[in-house]
C-alpha positions in Angstrom: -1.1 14.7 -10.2 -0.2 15.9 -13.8 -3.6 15.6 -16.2 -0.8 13.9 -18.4 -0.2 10.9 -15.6 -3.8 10.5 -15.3 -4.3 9.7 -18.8 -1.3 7.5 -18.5 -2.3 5.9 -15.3 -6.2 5.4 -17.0 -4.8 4.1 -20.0 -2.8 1.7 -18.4 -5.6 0.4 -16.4 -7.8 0.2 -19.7 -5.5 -1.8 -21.5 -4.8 -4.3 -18.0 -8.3 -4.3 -16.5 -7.8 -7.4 -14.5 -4.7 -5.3 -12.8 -6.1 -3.1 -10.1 -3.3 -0.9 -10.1 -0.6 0.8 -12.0 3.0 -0.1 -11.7 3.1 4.2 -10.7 0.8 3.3 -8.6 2.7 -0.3 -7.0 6.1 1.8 -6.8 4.3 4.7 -4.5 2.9 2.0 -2.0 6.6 0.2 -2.1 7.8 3.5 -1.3 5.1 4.4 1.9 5.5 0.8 3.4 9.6 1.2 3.2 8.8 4.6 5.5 6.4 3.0 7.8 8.7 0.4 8.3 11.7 3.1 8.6 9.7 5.9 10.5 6.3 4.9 11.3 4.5 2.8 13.8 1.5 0.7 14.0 -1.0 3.1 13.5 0.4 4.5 10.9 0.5 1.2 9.0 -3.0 0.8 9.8 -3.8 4.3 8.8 -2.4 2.9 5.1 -4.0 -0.4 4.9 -7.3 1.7 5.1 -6.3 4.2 2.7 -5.0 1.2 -0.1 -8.7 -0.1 0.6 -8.5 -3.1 2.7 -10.9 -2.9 5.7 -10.2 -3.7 9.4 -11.8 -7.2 9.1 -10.3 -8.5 5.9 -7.6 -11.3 6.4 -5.0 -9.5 4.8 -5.3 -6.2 6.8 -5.1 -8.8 10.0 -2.0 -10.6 8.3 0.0 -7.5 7.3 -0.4 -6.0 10.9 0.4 -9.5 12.5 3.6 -9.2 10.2 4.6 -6.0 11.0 4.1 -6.6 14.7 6.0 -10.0 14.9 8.7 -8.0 12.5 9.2 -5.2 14.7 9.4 -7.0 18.2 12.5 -8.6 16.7 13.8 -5.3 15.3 16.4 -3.5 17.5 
């Protein structure tokens, strides 16, 4: 990452500081869910949800893999 986005990015969180992320930041995790859903599997979604910050335990890591699941077994 560019030390120009960065100040962007900090800037833009200093002047929302009830948003917990950038709209950068909101397009990129758009973008990785659209090729989980495309490419990945499970795990990998899990992978994510861990990585965004949401812990095994939380009620929306349970929903978004229940989601995802119930989404897939009617994809063909």
């Amino acid at each position: 990452m560019s030390k120009e986005k960065e100040i962007r990015d900090a800037i833009e969180r200093e002047k929302h500081p009830e948003r917990k992320r950038t709209r950068a930041e909101i397009r990129s995790i758009e973008r990785e869910i659209a090729r989980i859903w495309r490419d990945g599997d499970e795990k990998d979604l899990m992978r994510f949800l861990r990585g965004i910050g949401l812990k095994d335990e939380s009620p929306d890591f349970v929903r978004a893999v229940s989601v995802f699941r119930s989404l897939r077994a009617g994809k063909h």
